[in-house]
C-alpha positions in Angstrom: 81.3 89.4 106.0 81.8 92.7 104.7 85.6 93.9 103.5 87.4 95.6 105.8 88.4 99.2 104.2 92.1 99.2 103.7 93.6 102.9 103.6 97.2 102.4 102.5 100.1 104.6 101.5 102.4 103.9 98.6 106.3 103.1 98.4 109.1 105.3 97.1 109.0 105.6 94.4 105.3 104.8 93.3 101.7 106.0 93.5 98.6 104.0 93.2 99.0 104.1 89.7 102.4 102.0 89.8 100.6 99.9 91.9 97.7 99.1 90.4 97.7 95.6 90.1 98.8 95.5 93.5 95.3 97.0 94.9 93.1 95.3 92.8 94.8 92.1 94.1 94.3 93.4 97.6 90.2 94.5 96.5 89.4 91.4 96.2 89.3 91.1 100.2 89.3 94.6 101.1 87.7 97.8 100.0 91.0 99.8 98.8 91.5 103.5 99.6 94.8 104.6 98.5 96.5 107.8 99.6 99.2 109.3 97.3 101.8 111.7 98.7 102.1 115.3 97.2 104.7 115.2 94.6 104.6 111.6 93.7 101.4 112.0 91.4 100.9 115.1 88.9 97.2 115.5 90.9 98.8 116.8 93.7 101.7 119.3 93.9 104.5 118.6 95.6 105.3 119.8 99.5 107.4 122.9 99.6 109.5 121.6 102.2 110.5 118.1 101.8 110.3 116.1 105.0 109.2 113.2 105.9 107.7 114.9 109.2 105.8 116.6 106.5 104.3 113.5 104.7 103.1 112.3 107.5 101.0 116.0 108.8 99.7 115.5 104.9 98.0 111.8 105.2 96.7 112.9 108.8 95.1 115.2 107.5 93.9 113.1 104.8 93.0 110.3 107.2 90.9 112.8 109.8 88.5 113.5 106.6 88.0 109.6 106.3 83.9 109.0 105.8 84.2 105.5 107.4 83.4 104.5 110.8 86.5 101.8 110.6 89.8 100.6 108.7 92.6 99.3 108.5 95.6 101.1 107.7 98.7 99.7 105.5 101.7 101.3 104.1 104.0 99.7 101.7 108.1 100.6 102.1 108.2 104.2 103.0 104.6 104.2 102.7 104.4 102.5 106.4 106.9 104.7 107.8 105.0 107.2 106.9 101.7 105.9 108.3 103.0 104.3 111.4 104.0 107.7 112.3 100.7 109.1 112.1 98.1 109.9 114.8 95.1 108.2 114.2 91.7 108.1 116.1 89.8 105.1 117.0 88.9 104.5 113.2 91.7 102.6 112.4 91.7 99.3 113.9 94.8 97.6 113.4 98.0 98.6 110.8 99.8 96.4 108.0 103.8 97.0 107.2 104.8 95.5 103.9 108.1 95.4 103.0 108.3 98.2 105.9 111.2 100.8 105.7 111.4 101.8 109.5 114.6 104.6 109.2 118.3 104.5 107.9 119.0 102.2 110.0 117.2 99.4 108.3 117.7 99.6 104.5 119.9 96.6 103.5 122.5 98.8 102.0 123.3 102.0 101.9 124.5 104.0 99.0 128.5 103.7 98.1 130.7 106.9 98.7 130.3 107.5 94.9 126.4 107.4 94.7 126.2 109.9 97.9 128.7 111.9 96.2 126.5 112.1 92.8 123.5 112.7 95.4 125.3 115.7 97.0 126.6 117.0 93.5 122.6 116.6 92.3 121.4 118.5 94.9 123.4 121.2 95.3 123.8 122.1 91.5 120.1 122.1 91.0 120.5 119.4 88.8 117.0 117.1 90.1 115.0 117.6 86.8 118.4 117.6 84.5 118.9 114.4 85.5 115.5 113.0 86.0 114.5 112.8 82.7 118.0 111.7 81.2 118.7 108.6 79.5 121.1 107.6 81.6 118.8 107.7 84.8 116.0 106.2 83.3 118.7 102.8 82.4 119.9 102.8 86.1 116.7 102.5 87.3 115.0 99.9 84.8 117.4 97.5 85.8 115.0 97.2 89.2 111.8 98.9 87.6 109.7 97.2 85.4 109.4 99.8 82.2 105.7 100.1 82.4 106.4 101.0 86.2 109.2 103.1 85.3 107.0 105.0 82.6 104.4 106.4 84.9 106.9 107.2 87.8 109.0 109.3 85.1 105.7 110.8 83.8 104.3 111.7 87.2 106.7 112.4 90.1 108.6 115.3 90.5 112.1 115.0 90.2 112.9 118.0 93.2 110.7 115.5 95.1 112.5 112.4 94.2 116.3 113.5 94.6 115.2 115.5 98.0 113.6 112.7 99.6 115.5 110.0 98.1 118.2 112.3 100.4 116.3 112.1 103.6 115.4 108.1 103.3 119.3 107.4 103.2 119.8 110.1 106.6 116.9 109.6 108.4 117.5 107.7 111.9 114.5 108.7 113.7 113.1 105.5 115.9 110.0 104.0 114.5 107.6 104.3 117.2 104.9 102.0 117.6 101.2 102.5 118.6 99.3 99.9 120.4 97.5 98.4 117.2 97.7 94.9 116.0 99.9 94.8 113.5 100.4 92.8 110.7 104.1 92.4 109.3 104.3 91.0 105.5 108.1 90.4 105.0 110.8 88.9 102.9 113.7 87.5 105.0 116.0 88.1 102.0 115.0 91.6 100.9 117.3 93.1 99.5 116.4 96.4 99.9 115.4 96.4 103.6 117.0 94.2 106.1 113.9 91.7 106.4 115.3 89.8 109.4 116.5 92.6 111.9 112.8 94.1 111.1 110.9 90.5 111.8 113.0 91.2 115.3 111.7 94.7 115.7 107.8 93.3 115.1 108.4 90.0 117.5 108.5 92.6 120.2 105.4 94.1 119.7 102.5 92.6 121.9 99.9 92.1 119.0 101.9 91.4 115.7 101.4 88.3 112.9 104.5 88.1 110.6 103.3 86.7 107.0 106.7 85.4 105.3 107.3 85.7 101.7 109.5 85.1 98.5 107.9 88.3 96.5 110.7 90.8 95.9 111.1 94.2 97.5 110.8 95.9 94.0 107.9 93.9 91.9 109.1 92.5 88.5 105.5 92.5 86.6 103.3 94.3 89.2 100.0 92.9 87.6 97.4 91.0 89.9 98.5 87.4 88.8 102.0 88.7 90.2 101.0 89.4 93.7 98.4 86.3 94.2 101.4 84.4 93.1 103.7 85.3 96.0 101.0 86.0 99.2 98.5 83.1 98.7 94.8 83.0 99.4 95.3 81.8 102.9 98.0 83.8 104.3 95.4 86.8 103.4 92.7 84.9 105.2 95.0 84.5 108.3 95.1 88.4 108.5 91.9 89.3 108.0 91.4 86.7 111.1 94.0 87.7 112.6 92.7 91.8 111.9 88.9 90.9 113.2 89.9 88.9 116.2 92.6 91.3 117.7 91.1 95.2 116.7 87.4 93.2 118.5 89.4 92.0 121.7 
C-alpha cells in the first residue's frame, strides 16, 4: 500500500526543523509535508498582524495549492488548532490532533499573576527581542526545551511573534469546531501542558474519532527518531492508518 501524504502543522514554539526527528519517525509510514507558520522559521516573514484567525487564512492557502489528489492532515499542539480550524476541500480525508491545544480553556495551567504581569510589561514596552535573546530567557526555557531544540527556535523565530502569540494562546476562548472528518486523537492523559483528559472527553463526542493513549511528554526531552518510536509503538501507528483507510473510504 502506498503512504498516505501527511500535511501537518507544527507546535508553539517549533518548526519542522525542531521537529525533525519527529517526521522522519512519522515518514516511515507516511509521506511527510510539513507546513511552517510565518514567523516561526527565518524562510518566511512573520504575519503583520498576529492572530491566530490569521494562521489559519495562511495554511489554507498553503493547503488549496496542495499537488495531491489526497491526505491526511495533522497538527501538533497549536499546530491542530490551527488546522482544525481550516477549510479544506475533499483532499483531506481524515485529521490527526496530537497533543491538541483546542483554546484557553484547555491548557493545564495557566500563567500565575506574575508571569501575565511580565507578559503585559513585555509587550507594551517593546521589549519582545530584548528579552528574547537574553540569558535569562534562554535558562527559563531549557528547563522544558532540549538545548539543541532551544538553539534552532532562538535562531529562527521571531521574538514579536513569539511574545504576541504566546499572548493570544493564553486569551484565546474561541470553541474548537469540528468538521465531519475522522479523527484521530494521540493523547497523554497526564499532560502537563494541556488537560489530556477533559480533551479525550471533547474527542469521545465526535462520531468518527480513535483515541491513541500515550506516556510521551507534551514537550519532547531528545526529539530524535528513536525518542518518538519509543513512546507511540509500531502498532498503535498501524491501528491509525486502518483506522484512516477504513473511515475516509466508508
Amino acid at each position: 500500500m502506498n503512504k498516505p501524504n501527511l500535511v501537518i502543522v507544527h507546535s508553539f514554539p517549533g518548526n519542522s526543523k525542531m521537529l525533525d526527528g519527529y517526521y522522519k519517525f512519522l515518514g516511515d509510514y507516511f509521506n511527510v509535508h510539513p507546513i511552517d507558520l510565518p514567523g516561526f522559521n527565518v524562510d518566511i516573514p512573520p504575519l503583520k498582524k498576529i492572530q491566530i484567525e490569521n494562521y489559519v487564512k495562511y495554511t489554507e492557502k498553503v493547503l488549496q495549492n496542495l499537488p495531491f489528489s489526497r491526505y491526511v492532515l495533522a497538527g501538533l499542539s497549536f499546530g491542530f488548532c490551527v488546522v482544525n480550524r481550516c477549510k479544506v476541500d475533499d483532499r483531506c480525508r481524515s485529521k490527526i490532533a496530537l497533543f491538541p491545544y483546542l483554546n484557553a480553556n484547555y491548557l493545564q495551567k495557566m500563567p500565575t499573576r506574575k508571569e501575565r504581569f511580565l507578559l503585559r510589561f513585555i509587550r507594551y514596552l517593546h521589549l519582545h527581542r530584548f528579552v528574547y535573546t537574553s540569558t535569562w530567557f534562554r535558562n527559563i526555557l531549557i528547563e522544558k526545551i532540549p538545548k539543541r531544540s532551544l538553539d534552532i527556535m532562538l535562531k529562527s523565530m521571531d521574538p514579536y511573534t513569539f511574545f504576541e502569540l504566546l499572548h493570544r494562546i493564553i486569551h484565546y476562548k474561541e470553541e474548537p469546531i469540528f468538521s465531519d472528518h475522522p479523527y484521530v486523537l494521540i493523547v497523554n492523559k497526564e499532560d502537563d501542558t494541556v488537560n489530556g483528559k477533559k480533551i479525550i472527553e471533547q474527542f469521545k463526542e465526535l462520531p468518527k474519532a480513535s483515541i491513541i493513549f500515550t506516556d510521551m511528554p507534551h514537550h519532547p526531552g531528545n526529539p530524535s527518531k528513536s525518542y518518538f518510536k519509543k513512546y507511540i509503538p509500531d502498532d498503535d501507528i498501524k491501528k491509525i492508518l486502518r483506522f484512516i483507510e477504513a473511515e475516509s473510504d466508508g
